[in-house]
N, C-alpha and C positions, 0 to 999 in steps of 0.2 A: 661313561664311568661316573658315576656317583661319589660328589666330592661333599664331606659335610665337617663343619669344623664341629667336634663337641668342646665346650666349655664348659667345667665344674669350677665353682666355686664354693669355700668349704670358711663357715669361720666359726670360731673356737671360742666358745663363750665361758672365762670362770668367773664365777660369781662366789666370793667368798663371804659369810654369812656370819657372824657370832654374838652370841648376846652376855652379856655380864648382870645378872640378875639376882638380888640378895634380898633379904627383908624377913623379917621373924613370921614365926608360924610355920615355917614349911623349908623343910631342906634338902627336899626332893628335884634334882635336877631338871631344869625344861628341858627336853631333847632338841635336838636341832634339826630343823627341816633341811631336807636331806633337798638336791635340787635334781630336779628329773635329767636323766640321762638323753644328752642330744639323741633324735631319728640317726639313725644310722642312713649315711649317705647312700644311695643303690650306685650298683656300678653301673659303668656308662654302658648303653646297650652296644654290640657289636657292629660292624658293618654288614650290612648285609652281603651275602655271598651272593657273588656272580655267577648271570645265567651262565648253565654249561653250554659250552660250545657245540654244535652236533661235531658228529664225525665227521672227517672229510670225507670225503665224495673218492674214489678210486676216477685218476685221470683217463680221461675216453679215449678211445683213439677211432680216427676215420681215415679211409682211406684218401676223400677229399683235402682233408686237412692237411693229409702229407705231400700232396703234391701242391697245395698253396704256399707250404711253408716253405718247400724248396726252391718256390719261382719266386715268391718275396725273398727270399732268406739268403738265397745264393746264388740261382741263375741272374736275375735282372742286377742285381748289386754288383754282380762279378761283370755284367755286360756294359753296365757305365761304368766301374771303374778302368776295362779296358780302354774306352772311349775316352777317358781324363788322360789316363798314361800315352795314350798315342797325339792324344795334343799335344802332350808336354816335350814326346819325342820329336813331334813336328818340329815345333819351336827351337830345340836344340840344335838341332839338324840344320835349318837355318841360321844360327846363332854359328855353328860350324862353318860353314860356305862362307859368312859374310866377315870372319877372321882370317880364311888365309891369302894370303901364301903363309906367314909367320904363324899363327896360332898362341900368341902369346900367353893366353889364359886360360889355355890347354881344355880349350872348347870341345873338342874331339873328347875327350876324357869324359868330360859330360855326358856329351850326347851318346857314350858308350854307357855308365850309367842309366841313361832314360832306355835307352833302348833294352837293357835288362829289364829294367822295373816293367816294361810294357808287355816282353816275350815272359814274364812271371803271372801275369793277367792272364794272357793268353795262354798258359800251361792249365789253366785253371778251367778254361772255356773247351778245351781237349775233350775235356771228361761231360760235357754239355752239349755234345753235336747232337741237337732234339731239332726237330722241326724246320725252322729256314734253314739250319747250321746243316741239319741232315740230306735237305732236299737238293734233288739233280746231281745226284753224285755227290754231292759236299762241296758245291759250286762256292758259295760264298766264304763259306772256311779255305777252300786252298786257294784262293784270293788270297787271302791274309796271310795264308803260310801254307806252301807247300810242302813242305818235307812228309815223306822223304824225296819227293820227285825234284828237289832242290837242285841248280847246277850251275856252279859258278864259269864256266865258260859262258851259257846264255847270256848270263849276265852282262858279261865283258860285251856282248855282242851288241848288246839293248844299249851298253854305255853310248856307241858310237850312233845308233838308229837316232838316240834322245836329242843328239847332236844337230842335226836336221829338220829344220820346220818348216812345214806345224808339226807339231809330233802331240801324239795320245797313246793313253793305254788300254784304250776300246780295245785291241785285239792281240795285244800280247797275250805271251802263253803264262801262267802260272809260273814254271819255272824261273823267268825272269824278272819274278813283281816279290812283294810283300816283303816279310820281316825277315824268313829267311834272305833273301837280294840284299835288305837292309844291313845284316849281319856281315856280310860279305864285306860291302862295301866299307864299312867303321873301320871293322877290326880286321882286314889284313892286311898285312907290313908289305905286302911285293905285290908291286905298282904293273908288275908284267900281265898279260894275259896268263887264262887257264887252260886253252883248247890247244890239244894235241895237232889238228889242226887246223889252223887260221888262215880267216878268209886275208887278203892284202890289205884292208883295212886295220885286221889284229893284229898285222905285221910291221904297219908303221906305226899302229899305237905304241909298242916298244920301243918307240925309236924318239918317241915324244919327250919334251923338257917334263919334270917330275912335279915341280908346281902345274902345268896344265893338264898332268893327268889325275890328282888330286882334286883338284879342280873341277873336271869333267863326272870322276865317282860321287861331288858330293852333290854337284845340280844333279845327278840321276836319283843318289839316297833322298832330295828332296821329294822331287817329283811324287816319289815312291811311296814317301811318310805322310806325303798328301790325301795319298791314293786310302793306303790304311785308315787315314782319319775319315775318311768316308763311307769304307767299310765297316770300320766300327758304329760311326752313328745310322746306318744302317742296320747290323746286329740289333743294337737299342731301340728302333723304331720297330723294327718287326717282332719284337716281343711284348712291348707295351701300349699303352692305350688299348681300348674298348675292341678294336677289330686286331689286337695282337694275338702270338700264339700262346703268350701265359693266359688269355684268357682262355682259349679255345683249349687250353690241356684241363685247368681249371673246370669246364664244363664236362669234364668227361662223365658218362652216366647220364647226364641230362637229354632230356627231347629236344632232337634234333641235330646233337653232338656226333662228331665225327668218330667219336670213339663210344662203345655201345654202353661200357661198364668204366667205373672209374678201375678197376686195375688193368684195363687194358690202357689207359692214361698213364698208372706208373708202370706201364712195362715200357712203354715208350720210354721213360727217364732211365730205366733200366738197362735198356738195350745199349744207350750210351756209357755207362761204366765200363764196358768191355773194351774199352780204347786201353785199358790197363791189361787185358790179357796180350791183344794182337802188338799195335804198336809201343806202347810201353818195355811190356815184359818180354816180347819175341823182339823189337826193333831196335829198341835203347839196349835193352842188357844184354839178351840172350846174341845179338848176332854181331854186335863189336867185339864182345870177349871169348867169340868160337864155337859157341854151345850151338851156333846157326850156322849154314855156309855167308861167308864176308868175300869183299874184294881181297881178304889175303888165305882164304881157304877157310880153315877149320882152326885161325890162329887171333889172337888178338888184334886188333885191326882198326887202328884209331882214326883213319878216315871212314871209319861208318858210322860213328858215332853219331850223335845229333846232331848240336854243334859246335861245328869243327874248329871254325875260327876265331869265336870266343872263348871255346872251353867253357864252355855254362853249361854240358851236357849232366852234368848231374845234379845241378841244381833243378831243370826240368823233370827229372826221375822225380827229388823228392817235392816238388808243385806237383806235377802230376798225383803223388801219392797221398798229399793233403789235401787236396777238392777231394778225391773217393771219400775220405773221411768226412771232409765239411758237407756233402753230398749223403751218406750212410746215417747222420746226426739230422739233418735236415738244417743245416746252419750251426747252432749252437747246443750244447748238451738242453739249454733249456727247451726247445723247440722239436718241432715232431719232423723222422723221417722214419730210414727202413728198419734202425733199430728199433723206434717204436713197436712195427710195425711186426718186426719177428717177435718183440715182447710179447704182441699182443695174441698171435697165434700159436703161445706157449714154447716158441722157441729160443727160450733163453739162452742156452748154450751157445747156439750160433750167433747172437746175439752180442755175446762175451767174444767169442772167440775170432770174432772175425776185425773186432776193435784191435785187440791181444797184440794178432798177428801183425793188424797193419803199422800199429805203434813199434814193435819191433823192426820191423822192416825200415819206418822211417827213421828212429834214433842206429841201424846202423849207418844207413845211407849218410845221414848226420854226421857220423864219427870218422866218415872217412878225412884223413888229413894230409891231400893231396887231389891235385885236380884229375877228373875224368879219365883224360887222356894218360897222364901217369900213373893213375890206379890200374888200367887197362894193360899196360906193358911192366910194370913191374910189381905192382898187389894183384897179379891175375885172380889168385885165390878170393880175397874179399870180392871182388866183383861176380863170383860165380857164389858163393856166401848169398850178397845181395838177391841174385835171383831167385835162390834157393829158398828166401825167404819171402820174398813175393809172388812166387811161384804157389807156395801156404795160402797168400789171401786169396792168388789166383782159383785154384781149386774149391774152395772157399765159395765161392761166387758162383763158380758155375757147377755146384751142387748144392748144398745143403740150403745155400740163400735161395737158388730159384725154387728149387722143390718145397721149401716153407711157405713160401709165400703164390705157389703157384704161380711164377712167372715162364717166360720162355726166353731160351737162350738166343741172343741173334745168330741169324744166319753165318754173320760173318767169324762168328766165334767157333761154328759149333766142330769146325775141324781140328782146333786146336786138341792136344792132348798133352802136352809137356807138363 
């Protein structure tokens, strides 16, 4: 910018002139000399006007680009912050064990907190099973959590195995490890076993002082929350650095990439969204509240829920439904993903509409004002509401998003029809 001070100065000069002039012979007035009229000051010149701006540029969109912004933007950030919240949960969890018998600072309450804040991470990482998460069957994810294969009898069973040393978790099953085990263990009130039937060991665990069976659940929730902190900084490593897989989705299109076209790269991101048709929509909604066969028929049935025994199952519904979006934005409205991406291939409509949709699905799930398991037995209706509405993005998805974009439906989706 061109900064200039102008400075006029102006001064006003009267000069008053007169003569008094007599003498005989002549009586003819001398005139008076008139005095010349100051220059007229010039105005000060203007500023000059500033270069015009060009136009802006219309923003580019690349298919590269969108799969950069979603491994920087919200895969890798969502995978450390898993990695922080399962420390934190370690911590607690220990911080838990090393208060009771008494619990006087109601440590337990904590570590029930961290354990939310951590299974909120991990709602988020659902919608992200790419590559390690996806491989071998989804070996490393139902490490961390297996539901639905969850069973809290195992569990009870693992309590008494952890008992005995040396003990590891080299060969336990899924069912007995991770966040779901961990949930089990925090948050239920009855200290009894779950198994209908018990080996002679579950039999005199019942029979145990309730400080030593407390006791026993929280060294195994330890172990457990070990376990996970290891799994997660796993997760972490196998995505980042030079030989991770954001680099290796990142390359897609390039020579020598395992993927031949950069949209066979984002179909791979894509294939993982559909964790919102099958489990999501068919697992959480549609098969606790009847719309599925449940362990109570065709009826509302709040042991299928997610989970059970914190009651957080709708809270996971609506994490679940916020990564599709932070996922669909490629992180932030300012950042590039598949909206972009339907923009750019003129399909704006779907572009709108699949935001629309998911916005209203999340602010109902939102408004509900009572927890999961009581929406499910007495709002049966909003809970079928809910699907009905997710059900919208679901279709959603598996039309007019893949066909815009020339993507392909996963396998695992393509039975679905609901």
């Amino acid at each position: 910018m061109i900064k200039e001070l102008v400075k006029a100065s102006v001064i006003l000069l009267i000069v008053s002139m007169g003569a008094a002039c007599g003498g005989g012979g002549s009586s003819d007035p001398v005139p008076p000399v008139e005095s010349p009229a100051p220059d007229p000051q010039p105005d000060p010149a203007p500023d000059p006007a500033p270069d015009p701006q060009p136009d802006p540029q219309p923003d580019s969109f690349s298919e590269s680009e969108l799969i950069e912004s979603i491994i920087d933007n919200v895969y890798i950030p969502t995978f450390e912050l898993f990695a922080q919240e399962a420390e934190t949960l370690n911590s607690a969890i220990q911080a838990y064990c090393d208060s009771l018998p008494m619990d006087s600072e109601n440590t337990l309450g904590t570590a029930q907190d961290r354990w939310k804040d951590t299974i909120d991470a991990w709602q988020m990482i659902e919608l992200m099973q790419v590559g390690p998460l996806f491989d071998d069957g989804n070996a490393l994810r139902n490490i961390v959590y297996s539901w639905p294969n969850n069973n809290a009898c195992s569990v009870d069973q693992e309590i008494l195995e952890s008992e005995t040393a040396p003990y590891s978790l080299t060969d336990v099953s899924n069912s007995r490890r991770g966040l779901d085990a961990i949930e089990y263990l925090l948050f239920d009130n009855d200290l009894n076993h779950k198994c209908t039937m018990p080996s002679d060991g579950l039999i005199a665990w019942n029979n145990r002082m309730d400080d030593d069976r407390m006791a026993a659940r929280c060294n195994f929730a330890s172990i457990l929350a070990e376990d996970v902190v290891l799994q997660a900084d796993q997760i972490v490593a196998s995505w980042t650095g030079d030989m991770g897989y954001g680099n290796t989705l990142k390359s897609a299109g390039e020579q020598g990439s395992q993927f031949s076209t950069s949209l066979e790269g984002i179909n791979d991101i894509s294939d993982a969204l559909f964790y919102f048709t099958g489990p999501m929509k068919d697992g959480k909604i549609a098969t606790p509240v009847g719309l599925r066969a449940n362990n109570c028929g065709l009826e509302p049935c709040t042991e299928d829920a997610e989970s059970v025994f914190s009651d957080y199952s709708l809270e996971n519904i609506i994490t679940n439904m916020k990564a599709l979006r932070m996922i669909l934005i490629g992180g932030s409205d300012e950042d590039t993903g598949f909206i972009d991406f339907l923009n750019d291939v003129g399909d704006t409509e779907t572009a709108t509409n699949i935001i629309t949709e998911l916005d209203d699905a999340i602010a109902l799930a939102e408004g509900f004002t009572s927890t999961y398991s009581e929406a499910l037995t007495q709002e049966t209706e909003e809970v079928i509401e809910l699907h009905d509405e997710v059900n919208k993005v679901d279709d959603i998805l598996k039309s007019d998003f893949l066909e815009s974009l020339a993507l392909e439906l996963p396998a695992t989706s393509a039975g679905d029809n609901d």
